[in-house]
C-alpha positions in Angstrom: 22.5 170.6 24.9 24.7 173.6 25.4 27.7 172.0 23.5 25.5 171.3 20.9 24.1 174.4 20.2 27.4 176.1 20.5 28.3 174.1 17.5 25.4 174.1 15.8 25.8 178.0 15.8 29.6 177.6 14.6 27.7 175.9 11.6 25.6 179.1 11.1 27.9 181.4 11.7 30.8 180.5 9.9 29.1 178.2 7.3 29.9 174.6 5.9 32.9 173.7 3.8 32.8 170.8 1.4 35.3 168.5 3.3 38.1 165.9 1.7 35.6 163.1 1.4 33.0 165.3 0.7 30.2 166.3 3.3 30.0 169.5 5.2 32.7 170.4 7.6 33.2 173.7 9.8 34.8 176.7 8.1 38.1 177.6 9.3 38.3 178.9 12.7 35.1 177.1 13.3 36.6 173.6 13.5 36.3 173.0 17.2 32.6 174.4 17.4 32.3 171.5 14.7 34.0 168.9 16.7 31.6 170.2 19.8 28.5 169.5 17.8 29.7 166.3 16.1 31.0 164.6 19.6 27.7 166.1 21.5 25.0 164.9 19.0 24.6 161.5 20.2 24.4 162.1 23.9 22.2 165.1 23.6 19.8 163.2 20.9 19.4 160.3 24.0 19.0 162.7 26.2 16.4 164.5 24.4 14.6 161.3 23.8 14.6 160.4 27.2 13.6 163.5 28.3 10.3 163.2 25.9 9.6 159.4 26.4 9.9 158.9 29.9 7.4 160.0 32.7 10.7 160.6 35.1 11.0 164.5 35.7 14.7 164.7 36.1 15.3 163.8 32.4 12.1 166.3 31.7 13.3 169.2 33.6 16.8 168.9 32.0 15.0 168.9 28.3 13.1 172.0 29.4 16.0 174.0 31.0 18.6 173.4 28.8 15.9 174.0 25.7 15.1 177.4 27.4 18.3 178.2 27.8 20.1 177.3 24.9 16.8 179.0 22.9 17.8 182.5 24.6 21.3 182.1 24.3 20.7 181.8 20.2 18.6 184.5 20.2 21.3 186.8 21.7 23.4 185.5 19.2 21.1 187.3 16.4 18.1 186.9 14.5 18.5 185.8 11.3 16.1 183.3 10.0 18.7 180.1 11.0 19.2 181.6 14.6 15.0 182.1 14.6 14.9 178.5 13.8 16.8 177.1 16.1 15.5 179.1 18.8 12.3 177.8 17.8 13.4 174.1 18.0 14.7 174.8 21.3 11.9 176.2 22.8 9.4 173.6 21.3 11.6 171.2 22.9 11.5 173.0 26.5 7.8 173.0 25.9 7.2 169.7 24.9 9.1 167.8 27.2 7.2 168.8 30.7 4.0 168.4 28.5 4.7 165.3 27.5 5.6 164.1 31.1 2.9 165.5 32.5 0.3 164.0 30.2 1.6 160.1 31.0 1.3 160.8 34.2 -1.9 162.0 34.3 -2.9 159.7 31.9 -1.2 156.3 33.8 -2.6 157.7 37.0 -5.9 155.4 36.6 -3.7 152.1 35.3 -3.3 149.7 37.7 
């Protein structure tokens, strides 16, 4: 989730550049924070999912503290209306994911 943010905020930070084929690619001197978010996407977006599908904690409490932390870390970052969004996002994850949890479990308590 870290890497991912890091890039993401290479994105906001230094903007998007129409690439060679098209698309949006990472400014110059922003080109590794784009690589960053492009190879971290997948395994964060599974491990986000897992994190908010799955009654398991360890998944949840990784959702929550990386969402909580990443969420400050863009807010130190400034507070512009894309670093405000983000944040946002962040923190509705770290929020969501215990919730979530907490309510299958409560709610599969009484399944047999």
């Amino acid at each position: 989730m870290g890497a991912l943010t890091w890039g993401l905020l290479g994105f906001i930070e230094g903007g998007c550049e129409r690439g060679p084929r098209g698309g949006c690619v990472a400014a110059d001197g922003y080109e590794v924070r784009g690589w960053a978010f492009f190879l971290a996407a997948m395994p964060t977006y599974l491990v986000v999912v897992t994190g908010l599908t799955d009654d398991r904690w360890p998944p949840v409490l990784g959702v929550a503290t990386g969402g909580a932390a990443c969420g400050l870390y863009v807010l130190t970052r400034g507070t512009a209306a894309p670093y405000l969004i983000t944040a946002a996002v962040l923190f509705a994850l770290a929020v969501a994911a215990p919730a979530l949890a907490w309510r299958r479990r409560v709610s599969g308590a009484g399944r047999t």
